[in-house]
C-alpha positions in Angstrom: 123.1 19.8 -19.0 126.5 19.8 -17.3 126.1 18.8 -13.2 129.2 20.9 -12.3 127.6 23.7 -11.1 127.0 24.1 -7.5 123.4 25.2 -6.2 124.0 25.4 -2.9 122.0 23.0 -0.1 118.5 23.0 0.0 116.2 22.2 3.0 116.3 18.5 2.2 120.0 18.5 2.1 121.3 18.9 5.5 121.2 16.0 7.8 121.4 16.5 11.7 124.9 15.5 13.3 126.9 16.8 9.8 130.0 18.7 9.9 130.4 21.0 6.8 134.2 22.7 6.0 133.6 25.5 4.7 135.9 26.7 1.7 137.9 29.5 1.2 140.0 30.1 3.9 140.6 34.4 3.9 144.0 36.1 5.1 143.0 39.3 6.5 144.7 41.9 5.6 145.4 45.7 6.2 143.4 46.8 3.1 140.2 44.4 4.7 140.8 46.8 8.1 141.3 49.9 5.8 138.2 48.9 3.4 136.0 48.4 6.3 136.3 51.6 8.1 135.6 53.1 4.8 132.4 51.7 4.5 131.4 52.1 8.2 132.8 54.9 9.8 134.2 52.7 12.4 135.9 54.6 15.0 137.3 52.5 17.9 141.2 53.4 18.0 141.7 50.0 19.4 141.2 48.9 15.8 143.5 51.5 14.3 146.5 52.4 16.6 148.8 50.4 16.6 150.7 52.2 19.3 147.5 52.0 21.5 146.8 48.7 21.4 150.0 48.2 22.4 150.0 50.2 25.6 147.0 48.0 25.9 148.5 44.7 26.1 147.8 43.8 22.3 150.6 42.4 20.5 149.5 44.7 17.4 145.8 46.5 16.8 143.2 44.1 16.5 141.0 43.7 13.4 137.7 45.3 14.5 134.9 42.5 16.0 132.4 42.5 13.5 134.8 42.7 10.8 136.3 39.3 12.2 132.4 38.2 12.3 131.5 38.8 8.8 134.3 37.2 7.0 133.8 34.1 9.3 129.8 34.3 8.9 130.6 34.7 5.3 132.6 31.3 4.7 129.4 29.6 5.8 126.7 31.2 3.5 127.7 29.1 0.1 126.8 26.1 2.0 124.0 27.3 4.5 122.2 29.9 3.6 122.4 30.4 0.0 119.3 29.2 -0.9 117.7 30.8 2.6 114.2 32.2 2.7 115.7 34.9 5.5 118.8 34.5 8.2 116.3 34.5 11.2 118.7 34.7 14.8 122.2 34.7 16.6 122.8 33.3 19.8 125.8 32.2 22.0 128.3 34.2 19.9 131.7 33.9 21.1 134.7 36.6 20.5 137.2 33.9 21.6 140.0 35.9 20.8 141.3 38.7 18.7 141.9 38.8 14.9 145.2 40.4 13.4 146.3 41.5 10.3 147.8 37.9 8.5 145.6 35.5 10.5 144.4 33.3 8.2 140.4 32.1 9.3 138.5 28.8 8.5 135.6 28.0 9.6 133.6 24.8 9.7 129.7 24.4 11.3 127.7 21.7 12.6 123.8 20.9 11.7 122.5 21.2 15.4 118.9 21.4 14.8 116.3 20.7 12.0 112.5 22.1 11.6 110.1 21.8 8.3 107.7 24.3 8.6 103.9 23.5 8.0 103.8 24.5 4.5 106.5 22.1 3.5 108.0 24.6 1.1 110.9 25.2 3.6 112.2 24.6 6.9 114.4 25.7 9.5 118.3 24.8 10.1 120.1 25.5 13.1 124.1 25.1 13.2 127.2 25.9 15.1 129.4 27.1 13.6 133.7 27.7 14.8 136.2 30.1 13.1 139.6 29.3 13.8 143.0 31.1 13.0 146.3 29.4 11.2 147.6 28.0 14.7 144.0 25.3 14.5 143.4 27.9 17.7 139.4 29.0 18.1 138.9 32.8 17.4 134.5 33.0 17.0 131.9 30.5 17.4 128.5 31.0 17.2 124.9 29.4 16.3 122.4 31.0 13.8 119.1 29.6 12.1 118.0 30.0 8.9 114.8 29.3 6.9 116.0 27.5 3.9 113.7 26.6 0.2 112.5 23.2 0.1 114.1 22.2 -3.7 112.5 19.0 -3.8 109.0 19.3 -2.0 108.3 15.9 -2.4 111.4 15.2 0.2 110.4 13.5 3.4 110.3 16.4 6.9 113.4 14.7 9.3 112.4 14.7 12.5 112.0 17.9 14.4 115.1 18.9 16.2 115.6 22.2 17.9 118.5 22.8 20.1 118.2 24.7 23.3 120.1 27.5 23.0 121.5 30.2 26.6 119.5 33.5 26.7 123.2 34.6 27.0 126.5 34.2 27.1 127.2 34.5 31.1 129.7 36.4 33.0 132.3 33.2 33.2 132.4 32.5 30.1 133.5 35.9 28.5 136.9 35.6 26.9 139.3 38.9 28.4 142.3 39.7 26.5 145.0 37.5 27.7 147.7 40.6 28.3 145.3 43.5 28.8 146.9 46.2 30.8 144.6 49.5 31.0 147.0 52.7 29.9 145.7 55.6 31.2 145.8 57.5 27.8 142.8 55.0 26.9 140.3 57.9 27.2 142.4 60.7 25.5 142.7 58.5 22.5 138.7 57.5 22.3 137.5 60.9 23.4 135.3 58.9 26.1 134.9 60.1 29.7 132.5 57.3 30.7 133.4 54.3 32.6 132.2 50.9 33.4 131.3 52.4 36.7 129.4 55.3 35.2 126.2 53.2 33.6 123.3 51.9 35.0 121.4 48.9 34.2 118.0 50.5 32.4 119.8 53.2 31.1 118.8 54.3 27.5 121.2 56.1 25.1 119.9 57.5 21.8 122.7 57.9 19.7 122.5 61.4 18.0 123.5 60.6 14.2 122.5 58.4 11.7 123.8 56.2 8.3 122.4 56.3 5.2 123.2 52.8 3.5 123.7 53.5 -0.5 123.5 51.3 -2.8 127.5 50.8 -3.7 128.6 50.5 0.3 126.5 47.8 1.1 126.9 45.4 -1.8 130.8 46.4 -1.4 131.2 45.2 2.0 128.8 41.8 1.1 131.5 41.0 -1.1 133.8 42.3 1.2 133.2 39.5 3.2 132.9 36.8 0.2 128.9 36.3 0.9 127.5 35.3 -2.0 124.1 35.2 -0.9 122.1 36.8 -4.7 119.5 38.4 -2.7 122.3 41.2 -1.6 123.7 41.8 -5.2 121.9 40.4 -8.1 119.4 43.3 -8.7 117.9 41.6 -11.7 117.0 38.0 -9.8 115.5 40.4 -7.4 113.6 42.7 -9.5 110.7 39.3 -9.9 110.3 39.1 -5.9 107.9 40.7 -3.7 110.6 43.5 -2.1 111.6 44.3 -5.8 114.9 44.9 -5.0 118.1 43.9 -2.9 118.2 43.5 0.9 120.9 44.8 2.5 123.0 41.9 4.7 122.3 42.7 8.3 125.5 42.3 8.8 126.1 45.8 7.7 123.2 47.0 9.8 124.7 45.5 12.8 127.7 47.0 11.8 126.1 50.8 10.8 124.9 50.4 14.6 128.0 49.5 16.7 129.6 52.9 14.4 126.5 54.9 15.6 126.5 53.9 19.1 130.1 54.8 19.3 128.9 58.4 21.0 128.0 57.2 24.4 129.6 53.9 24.1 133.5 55.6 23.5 135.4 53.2 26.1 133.8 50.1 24.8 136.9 48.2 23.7 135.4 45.4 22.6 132.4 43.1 21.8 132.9 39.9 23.8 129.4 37.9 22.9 126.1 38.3 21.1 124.0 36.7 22.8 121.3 37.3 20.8 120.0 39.2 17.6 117.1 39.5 15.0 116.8 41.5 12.1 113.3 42.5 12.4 112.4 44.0 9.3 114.3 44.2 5.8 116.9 47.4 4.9 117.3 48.8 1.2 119.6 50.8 -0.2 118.5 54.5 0.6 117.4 53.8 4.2 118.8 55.9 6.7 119.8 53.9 10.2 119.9 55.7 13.6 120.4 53.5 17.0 119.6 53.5 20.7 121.0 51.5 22.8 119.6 50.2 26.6 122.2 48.7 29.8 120.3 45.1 30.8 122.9 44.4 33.0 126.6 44.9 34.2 129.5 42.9 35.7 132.3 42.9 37.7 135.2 40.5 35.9 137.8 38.6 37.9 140.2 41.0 35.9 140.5 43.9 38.5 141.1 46.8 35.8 137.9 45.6 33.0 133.9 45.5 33.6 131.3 43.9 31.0 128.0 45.9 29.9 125.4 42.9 28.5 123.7 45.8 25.8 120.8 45.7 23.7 121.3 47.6 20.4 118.0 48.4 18.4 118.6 50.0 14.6 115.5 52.3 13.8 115.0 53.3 9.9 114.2 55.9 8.5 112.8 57.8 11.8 115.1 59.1 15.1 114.5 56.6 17.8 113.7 59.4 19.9 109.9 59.4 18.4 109.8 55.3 18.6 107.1 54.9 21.4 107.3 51.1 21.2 110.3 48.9 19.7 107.6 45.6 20.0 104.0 44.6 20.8 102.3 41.8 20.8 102.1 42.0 17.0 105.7 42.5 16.4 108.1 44.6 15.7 107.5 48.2 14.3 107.9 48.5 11.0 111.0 50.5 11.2 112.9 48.7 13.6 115.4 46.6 11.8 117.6 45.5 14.4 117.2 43.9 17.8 120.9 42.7 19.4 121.7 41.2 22.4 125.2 41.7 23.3 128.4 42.4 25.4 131.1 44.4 25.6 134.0 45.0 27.8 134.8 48.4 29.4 137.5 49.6 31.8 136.6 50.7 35.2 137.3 54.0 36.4 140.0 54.9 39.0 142.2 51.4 38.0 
């Protein structure tokens, strides 16, 4: 039998300390911009006004956030989580700085942490991982863990390493656009009237609509962003498993979210950090997502005319969060909660 083909890493593969270069470099493009709204909604006009961002300081509109994420994340999955039990956290997400139209991204991660789990049929694999743009300049970085097959069971458990990680990514530490200028138009052209100034910490917005995933958008926008993870597209492999079907990449629920929590959230120009995010129970095709979002806290930035709102975003399916009496207990998550982010966004302050 030929050896040619590649499998992907198993548990036993990685070894703490490695650097892995992750293939396929990806040129975004306008039709990747074009292609996403089309499967999100996405509405920022940041994203899609070119004469807006540039009132704003941008040199052109910048790709939207998570659209930047996913193709990044997605260079890493042939070589981390391929053969990945489940995709299990995010933590100390960077946005470094923004994505345009012909940036070309390549992204590399190190093996920070490693953890066999007691039944020694898998294991846990922590990395950080770095995204950079044609001029060898950092755009993302971020860590994630992973529970990843065992292939050989016979393998010998490394030693247990597992990386302390920030609750979140702090005030001093946020990236602000280098040029950023706030043009008073910023309002008309998101249809916001809500400013850093105007939310509290504790506040709790339920986002009035919500997104059905079908079938056809979410395993577009997984190859969309060259993941190559089976479990999201090869209905026949997953027809033998217990869900009986394919999971939906929570990258789109993250995204479905941040398009949801748009009402409430209009002046939100941009996500800065995720500090921290769990996808708390699976999503099919068919499920219907609805958000709510809560203020943890809120910051004054050395730039005079910008504030930062630390958010945490919960997707509900299949049920309004408005009848969700409790996201967690001490036995988990509810069943229909799907998404629990930590992160942070930047906002203008009124009267600047």
């Amino acid at each position: 039998m030929s050896t040619k083909i590649n499998t992907g890493r198993f548990f036993e593969h990685f070894v703490l300390g490695e650097i892995i270069q992750h293939a396929t470099p990806r040129t975004i493009t306008a039709g990747d911009t074009a292609l996403y709204i089309a499967l999100t909604g996405a509405r920022n006009p940041v994203h899609c006004s070119e004469p807006l961002a540039q009132s704003l300081g941008y040199t052109q509109a910048p790709i939207d956030d998570l659209l930047a994420f996913h193709i990044a994340f997605g260079k890493t999955v042939p070589d981390i989580s391929v053969n990945a039990v489940a995709n299990l956290g995010y933590a100390d997400v960077r946005f470094i700085q923004p994505v345009y139209v012909g940036d070309t991204l390549t992204t590399a991660s190190e093996v920070i942490g490693l953890k066999q789990n007691s039944n020694g049929k898998n294991g846990v694999v922590w990395v950080h991982s770095t995204s950079i743009n044609q001029h060898q300049q950092p755009v993302l970085s971020w860590v994630r863990w992973v529970m990843v097959h065992k292939k050989n069971l016979e393998a010998p458990a490394p030693e247990t390493v597992i990386p302390e990680l920030p609750e979140f990514v702090s005030a001093e530490s946020l990236a602000i656009p280098a040029n950023f200028t706030l043009n008073s138009s910023l309002g008309t052209a998101t249809g916001g009237k809500y400013w850093w100034d105007d939310y509290e910490v504790g506040e709790c917005l339920r986002h009035p609509s919500g997104l059905t995933i079908n079938e056809s958008d979410h395993t577009m926008a997984t190859h969309l962003y060259q993941n190559n993870a089976r479990l999201h597209f090869d209905a026949h492999l997953m027809k033998s498993t217990p869900q009986g079907q394919c999971l939906v990449y929570g990258g789109v629920v993250i995204s479905a979210c941040r398009t949801l929590s748009y009402e409430g959230l209009e002046n939100a120009i941009a996500i800065v950090a995720i500090n921290g995010g769990t996808h708390a129970n699976p999503s099919y095709a068919g499920d219907t997502i609805y958000c709510m979002t809560k203020v943890l806290d809120k910051w004054s930035l050395p730039h005079a005319e910008l504030g930062a709102l630390r958010l945490r975003m919960v997707g509900v399916k299949n049920m309004p969060p408005a009848t969700l009496e409790n996201i967690k207990t001490t036995q988990g998550y509810h069943p229909h909660v799907v998404l629990d982010l930590d992160y942070t966004v930047l906002i203008p302050r009124k009267g600047n």
